[in-house]
N, C-alpha and C positions, 0 to 999 in steps of 0.2 A: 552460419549463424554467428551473429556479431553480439557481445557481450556488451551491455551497457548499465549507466545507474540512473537511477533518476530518482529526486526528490518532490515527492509530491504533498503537498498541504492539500487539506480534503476537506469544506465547507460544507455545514447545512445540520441536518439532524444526524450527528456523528459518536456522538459520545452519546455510554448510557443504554445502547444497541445491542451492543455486539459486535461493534464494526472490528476491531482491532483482532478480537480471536476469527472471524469469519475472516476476516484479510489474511491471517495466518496460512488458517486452513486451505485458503486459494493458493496464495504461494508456494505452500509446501505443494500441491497438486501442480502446479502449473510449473515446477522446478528454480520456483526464483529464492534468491537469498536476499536478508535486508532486516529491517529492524521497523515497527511501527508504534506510536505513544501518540498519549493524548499531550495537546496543548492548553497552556492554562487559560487561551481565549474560548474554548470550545470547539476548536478544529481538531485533524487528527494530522501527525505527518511521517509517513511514509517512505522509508528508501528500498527501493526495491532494485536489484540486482538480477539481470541473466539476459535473454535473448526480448527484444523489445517488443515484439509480437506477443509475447506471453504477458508483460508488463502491460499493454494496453486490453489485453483482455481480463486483465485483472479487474480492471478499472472499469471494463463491462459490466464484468459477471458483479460489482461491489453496485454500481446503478441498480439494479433488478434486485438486489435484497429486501424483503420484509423487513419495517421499521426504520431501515436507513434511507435517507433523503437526503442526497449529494447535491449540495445546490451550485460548486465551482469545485474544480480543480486544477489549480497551480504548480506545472510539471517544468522541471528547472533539471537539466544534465548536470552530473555531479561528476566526481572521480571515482575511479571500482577501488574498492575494497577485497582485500584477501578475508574470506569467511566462508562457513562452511553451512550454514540454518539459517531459518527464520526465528526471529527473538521478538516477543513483546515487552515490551520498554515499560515499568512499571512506573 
């Protein structure tokens, strides 16, 4: 299991949800680390850290949420970070 990061910017009905604590919540189940805040355009962005399987089922289980409405997402590999949690970025 290969460790990777990935930046993702998250489009549509994102803010205002719940997207950012419910993305918590995944990652901390799904064993990823990273950090997620809202954008001042309305989007939300995301870096999620661990095994990339887990990352894309993040991105699953965030489609099928009540009230959020992902209309794109924008996934760009980044560099890994030393850290230890998930943080929301206030």
């Amino acid at each position: 299991m290969e460790t990777v990061r990935k930046r993702i910017i998250f489009s549509g009905r994102v803010q205002g949800v719940g997207f950012r604590w419910k993305c918590s919540v995944l990652a901390d189940s799904l064993r990823l680390t990273g950090t997620v805040r809202n954008l001042y355009d309305g989007r939300v962005e995301a870096e999620l850290q661990g095994d990339e399987g887990a990352i894309y089922e993040l991105i699953s289980r965030m489609k099928q949420q009540r009230f959020i409405d992902i209309t794109d997402c924008d996934i760009k590999n980044i560099p890994l970070k030393d850290e230890r949690g998930f943080t929301i970025i206030e």
